[in-house]
C-alpha positions as CSV (number, residue, x, y, z in Angstrom):
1,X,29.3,-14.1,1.1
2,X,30.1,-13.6,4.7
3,X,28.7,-10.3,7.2
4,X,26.8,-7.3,4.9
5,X,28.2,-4.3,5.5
6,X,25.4,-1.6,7.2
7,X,26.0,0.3,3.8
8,X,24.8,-2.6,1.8
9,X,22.1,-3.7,4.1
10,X,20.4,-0.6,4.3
11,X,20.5,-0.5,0.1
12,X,18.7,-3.8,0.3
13,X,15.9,-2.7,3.1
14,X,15.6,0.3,-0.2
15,X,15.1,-2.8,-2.6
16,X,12.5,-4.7,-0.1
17,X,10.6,-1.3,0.6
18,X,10.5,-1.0,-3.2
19,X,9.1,-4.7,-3.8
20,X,6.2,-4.0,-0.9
21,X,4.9,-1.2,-2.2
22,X,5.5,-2.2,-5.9
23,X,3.1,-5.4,-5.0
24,X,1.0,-3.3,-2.7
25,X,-0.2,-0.4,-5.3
26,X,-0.1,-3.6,-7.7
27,X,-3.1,-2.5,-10.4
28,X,-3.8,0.7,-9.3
29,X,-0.6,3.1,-10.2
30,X,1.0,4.2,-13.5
31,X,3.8,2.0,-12.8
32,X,3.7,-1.6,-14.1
33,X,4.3,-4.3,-11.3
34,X,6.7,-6.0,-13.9
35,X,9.1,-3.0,-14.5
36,X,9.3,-1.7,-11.3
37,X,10.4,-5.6,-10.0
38,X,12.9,-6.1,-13.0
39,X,16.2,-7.1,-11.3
40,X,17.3,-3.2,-13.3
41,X,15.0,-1.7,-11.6
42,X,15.9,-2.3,-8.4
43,X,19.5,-1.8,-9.0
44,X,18.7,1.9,-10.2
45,X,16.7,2.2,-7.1
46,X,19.2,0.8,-4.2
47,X,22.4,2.1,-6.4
48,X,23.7,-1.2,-6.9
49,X,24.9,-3.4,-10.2
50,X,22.7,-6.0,-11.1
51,X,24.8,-8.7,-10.3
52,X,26.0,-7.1,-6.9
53,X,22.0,-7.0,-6.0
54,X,21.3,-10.5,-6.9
55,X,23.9,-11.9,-4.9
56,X,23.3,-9.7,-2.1
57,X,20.1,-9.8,-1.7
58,X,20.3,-13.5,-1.5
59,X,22.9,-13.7,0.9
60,X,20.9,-11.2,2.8
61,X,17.6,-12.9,2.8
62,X,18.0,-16.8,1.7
63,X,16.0,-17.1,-1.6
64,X,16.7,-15.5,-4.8
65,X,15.9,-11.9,-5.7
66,X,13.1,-13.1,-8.5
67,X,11.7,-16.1,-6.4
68,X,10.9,-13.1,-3.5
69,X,9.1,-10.7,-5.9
70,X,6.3,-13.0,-7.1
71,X,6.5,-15.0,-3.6
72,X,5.1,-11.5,-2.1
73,X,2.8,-10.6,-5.0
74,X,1.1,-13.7,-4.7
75,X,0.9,-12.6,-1.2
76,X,-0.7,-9.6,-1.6
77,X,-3.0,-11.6,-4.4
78,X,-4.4,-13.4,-2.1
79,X,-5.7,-10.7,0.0
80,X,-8.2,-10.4,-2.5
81,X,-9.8,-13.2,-1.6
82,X,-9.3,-12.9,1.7
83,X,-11.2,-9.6,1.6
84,X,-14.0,-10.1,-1.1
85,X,-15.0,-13.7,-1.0
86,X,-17.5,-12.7,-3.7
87,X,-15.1,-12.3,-6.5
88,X,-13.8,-14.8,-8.8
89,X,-10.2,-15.8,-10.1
90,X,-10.9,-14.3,-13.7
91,X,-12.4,-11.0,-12.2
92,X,-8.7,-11.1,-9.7
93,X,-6.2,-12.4,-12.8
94,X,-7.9,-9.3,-15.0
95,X,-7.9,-7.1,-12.5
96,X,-4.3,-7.7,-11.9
97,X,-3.1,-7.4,-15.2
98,X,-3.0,-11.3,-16.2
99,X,-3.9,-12.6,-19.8
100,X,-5.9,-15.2,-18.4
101,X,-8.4,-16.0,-15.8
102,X,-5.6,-19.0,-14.5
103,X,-3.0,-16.4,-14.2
104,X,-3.3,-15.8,-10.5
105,X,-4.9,-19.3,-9.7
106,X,-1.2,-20.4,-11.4
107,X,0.7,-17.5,-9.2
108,X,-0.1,-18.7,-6.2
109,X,0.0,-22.3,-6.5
110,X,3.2,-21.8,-7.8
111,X,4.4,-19.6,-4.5
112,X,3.0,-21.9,-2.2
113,X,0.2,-19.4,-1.4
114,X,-2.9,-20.9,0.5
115,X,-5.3,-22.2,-1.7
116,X,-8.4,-19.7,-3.4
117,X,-11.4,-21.5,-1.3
118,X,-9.5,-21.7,2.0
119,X,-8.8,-17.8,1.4
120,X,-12.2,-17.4,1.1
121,X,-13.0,-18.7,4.2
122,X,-10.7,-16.7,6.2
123,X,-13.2,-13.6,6.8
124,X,-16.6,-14.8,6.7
125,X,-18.8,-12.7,8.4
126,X,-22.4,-13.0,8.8
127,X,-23.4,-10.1,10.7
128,X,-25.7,-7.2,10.6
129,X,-23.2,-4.3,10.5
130,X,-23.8,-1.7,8.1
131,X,-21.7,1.8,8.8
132,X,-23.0,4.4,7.3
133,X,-20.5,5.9,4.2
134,X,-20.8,8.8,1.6
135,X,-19.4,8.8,-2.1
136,X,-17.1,11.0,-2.9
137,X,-14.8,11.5,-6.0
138,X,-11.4,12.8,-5.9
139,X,-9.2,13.9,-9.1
140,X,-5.8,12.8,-10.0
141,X,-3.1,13.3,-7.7
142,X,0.4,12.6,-6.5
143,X,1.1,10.4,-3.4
144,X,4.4,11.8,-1.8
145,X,6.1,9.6,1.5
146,X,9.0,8.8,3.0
147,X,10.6,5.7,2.1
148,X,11.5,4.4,5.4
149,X,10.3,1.1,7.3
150,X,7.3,2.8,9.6
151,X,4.9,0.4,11.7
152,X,1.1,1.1,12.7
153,X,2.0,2.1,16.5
154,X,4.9,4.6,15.2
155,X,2.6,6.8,13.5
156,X,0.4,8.0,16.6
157,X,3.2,10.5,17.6
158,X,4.1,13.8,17.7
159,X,7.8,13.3,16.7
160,X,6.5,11.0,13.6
161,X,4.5,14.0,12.4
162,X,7.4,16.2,12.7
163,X,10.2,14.1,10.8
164,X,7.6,12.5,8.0
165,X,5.0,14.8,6.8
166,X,7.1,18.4,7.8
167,X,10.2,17.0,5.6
168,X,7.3,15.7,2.8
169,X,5.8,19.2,2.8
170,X,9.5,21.0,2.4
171,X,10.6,18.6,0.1
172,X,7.4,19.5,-2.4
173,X,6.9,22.4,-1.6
174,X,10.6,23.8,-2.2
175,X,10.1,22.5,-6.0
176,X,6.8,22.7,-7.1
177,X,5.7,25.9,-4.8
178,X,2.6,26.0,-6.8
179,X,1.4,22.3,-5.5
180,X,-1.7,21.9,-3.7
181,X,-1.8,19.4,-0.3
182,X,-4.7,18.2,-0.3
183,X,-4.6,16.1,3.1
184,X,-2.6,14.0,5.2
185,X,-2.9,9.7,4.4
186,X,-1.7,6.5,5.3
187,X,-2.0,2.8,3.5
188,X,-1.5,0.0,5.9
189,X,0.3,-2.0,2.8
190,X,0.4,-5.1,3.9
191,X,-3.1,-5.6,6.5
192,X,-5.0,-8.7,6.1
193,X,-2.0,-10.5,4.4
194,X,-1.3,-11.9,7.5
195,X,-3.0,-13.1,10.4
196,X,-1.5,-10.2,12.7
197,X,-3.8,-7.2,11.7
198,X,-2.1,-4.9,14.4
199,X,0.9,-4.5,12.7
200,X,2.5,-4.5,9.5
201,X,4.0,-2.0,7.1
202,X,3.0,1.6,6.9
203,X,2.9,4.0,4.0
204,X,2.2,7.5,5.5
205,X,2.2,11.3,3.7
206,X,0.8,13.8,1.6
207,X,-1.8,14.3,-1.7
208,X,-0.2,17.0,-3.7
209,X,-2.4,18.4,-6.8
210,X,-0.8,20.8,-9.2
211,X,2.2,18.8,-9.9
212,X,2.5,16.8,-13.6
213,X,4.5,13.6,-13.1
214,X,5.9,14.2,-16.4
215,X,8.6,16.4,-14.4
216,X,9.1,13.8,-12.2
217,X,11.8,11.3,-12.3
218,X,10.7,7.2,-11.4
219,X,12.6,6.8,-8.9
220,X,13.4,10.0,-6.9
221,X,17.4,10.0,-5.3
222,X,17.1,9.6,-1.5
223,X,14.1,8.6,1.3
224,X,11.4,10.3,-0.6
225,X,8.7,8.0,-3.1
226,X,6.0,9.3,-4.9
227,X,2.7,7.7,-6.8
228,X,0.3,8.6,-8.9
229,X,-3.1,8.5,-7.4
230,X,-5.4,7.9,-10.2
231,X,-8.7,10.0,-10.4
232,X,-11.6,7.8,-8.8
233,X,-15.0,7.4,-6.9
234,X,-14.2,6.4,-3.4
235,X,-16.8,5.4,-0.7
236,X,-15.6,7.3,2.5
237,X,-16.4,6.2,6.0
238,X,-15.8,8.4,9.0
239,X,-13.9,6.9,12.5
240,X,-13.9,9.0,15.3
241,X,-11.5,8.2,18.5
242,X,-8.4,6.4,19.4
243,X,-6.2,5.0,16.1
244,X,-6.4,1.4,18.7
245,X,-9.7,1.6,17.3
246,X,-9.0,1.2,13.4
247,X,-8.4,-2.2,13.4
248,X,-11.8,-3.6,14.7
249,X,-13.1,-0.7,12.1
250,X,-11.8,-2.0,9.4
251,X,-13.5,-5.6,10.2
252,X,-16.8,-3.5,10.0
253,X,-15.8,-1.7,6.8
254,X,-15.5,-4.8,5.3
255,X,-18.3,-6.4,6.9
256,X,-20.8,-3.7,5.1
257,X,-19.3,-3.7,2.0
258,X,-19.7,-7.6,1.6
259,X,-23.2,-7.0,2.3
260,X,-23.9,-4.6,0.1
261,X,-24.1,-3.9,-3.7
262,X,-20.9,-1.4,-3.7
263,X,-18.8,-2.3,-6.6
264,X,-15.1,-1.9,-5.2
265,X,-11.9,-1.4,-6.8
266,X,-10.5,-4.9,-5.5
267,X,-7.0,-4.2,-5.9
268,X,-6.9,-0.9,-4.3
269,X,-5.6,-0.6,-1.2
270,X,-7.8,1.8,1.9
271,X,-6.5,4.6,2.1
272,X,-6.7,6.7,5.8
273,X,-7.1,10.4,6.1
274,X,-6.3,12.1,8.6
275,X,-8.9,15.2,9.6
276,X,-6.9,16.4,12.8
277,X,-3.5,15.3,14.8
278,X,-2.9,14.0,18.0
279,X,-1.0,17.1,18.6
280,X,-4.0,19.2,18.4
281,X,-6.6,17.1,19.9
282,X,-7.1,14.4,22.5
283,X,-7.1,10.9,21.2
284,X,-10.6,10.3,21.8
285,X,-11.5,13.2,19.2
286,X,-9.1,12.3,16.5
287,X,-11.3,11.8,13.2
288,X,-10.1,9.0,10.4
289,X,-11.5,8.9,7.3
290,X,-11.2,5.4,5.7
291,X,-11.4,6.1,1.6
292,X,-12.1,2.6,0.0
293,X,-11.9,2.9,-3.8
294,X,-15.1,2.6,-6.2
295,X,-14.7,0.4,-9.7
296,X,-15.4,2.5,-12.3
């Protein structure tokens, strides 16, 4: 097809973001992993025919638009077992919205995804740790961000707080004035799928209550993206200092909740919150709240 115009590319970096979070929320949000994928989909979000997608987005990547969709939900499949060694394929397959207990064994085998057992044996960790936690349940709420390409060490700044979660805030704010925030988060999407843990895609901004998603179109024109946060029982553990400091903290996290009885929401990503900003405290005071979802 020869050079894609910036235009077009930047369409398809839509349609990739789209896929990521699509597999990353994959169980947990009002909007089916299926339908949000379908090549129509897509096309409505990045403004492009279906045909014009298809052939683009393999021209622009190498592999077919529907081969990359379930090649990166296997991925993010698989960090299931990569987190929770305890759980089992038919408790994963259900979980994830197969028919059968096979259904994700078959998804991954198909997608070349490393095999259950070896998954399993990725984080094994027979340590002592135990961090202290609280439960805590929050109600229903909306999930607004900008829909743009962010990395773990571009969120630290000053300037990322000023053109992410001011232009979130406006952007609510101006048409629902009656909305609520109710704190400042972030979902490292993609953590633990690979072996780099210190970077990887970022979803960062704001919990909004007092807004029905009724009035709210799928697919929103432009950089902003919203989700529906179900209502939920999260266990909450508290991280004070440097954001360097979150990756070795989420070992831990992980480390006491396989050694304990907490029953988790396995497909739910952790969700940060925020407490204070860099821009009002020094780094060593910054508090992070790491909100790990409850099963029900």
């Amino acid at each position: 097809m020869g050079i894609i115009l910036k235009d077009i590319e930047k369409k398809l970096q839509v349609v990739l973001r789209h896929i990521e979070e699509s597999a990353a929320f994959d169980g947990i949000c009002d909007k089916d992993f299926n339908d949000a994928t379908s090549v129509s989909s897509l096309a409505h979000a990045s403004g492009l025919s279906a045909r014009s997608l298809r052939d683009y987005f393999k021209a622009y990547t190498g592999q077919s638009l529907v081969n990359y969709v379930f090649q990166r939900r296997a991925e993010y499949a698989a960090r299931i077992f990569r987190l929770y060694p305890a759980v089992s394929k038919a408790q994963a397959a259900y979980s994830l919205g197969f028919k059968c207990p096979n259904g994700i064994y078959r998804l991954m085998r198909k997608n070349g995804v490393a095999n259950i057992d070896s998954l399993r044996n990725m984080i094994v960790n027979d340590s002592a740790i135990h961090l202290p936690f609280r439960k805590e349940y929050m109600s229903e709420c909306l999930l607004f961000y900008k829909q743009l390409e962010t990395h773990y060490d571009e969120c630290s700044t000053c300037e990322f707080e000023t053109d992410n979660w001011n232009k979130i805030e406006a952007f609510v704010l101006t048409r629902h004035p009656k909305a609520k925030a109710l704190g400042y988060v972030g979902f490292a999407i993609d953590r633990y799928i690979s072996d780099d843990k210190y970077s990887g895609t970022f979803i960062s901004g704001i919990l909004f209550q007092g807004i029905h998603s009724s009035v709210l179109n799928k697919v929103i024109p432009g950089s902003i993206g919203w989700r529906l946060i179900p209502a939920r029982k999260y266990a909450v553990f508290t991280h004070k200092g440097n954001y360097d400091g979150l990756t070795s903290f989420y070992d831990e996290v992980i480390t006491t909740i396989n050694n304990s009885d907490l029953s988790i929401d396995i497909t739910a990503p952790y969700m940060e919150k925020y407490l204070n900003s860099p821009t009002d405290v020094p780094a060593e005071e910054l508090i992070t709240e790491l909100w790990v979802g409850l099963a029900d």
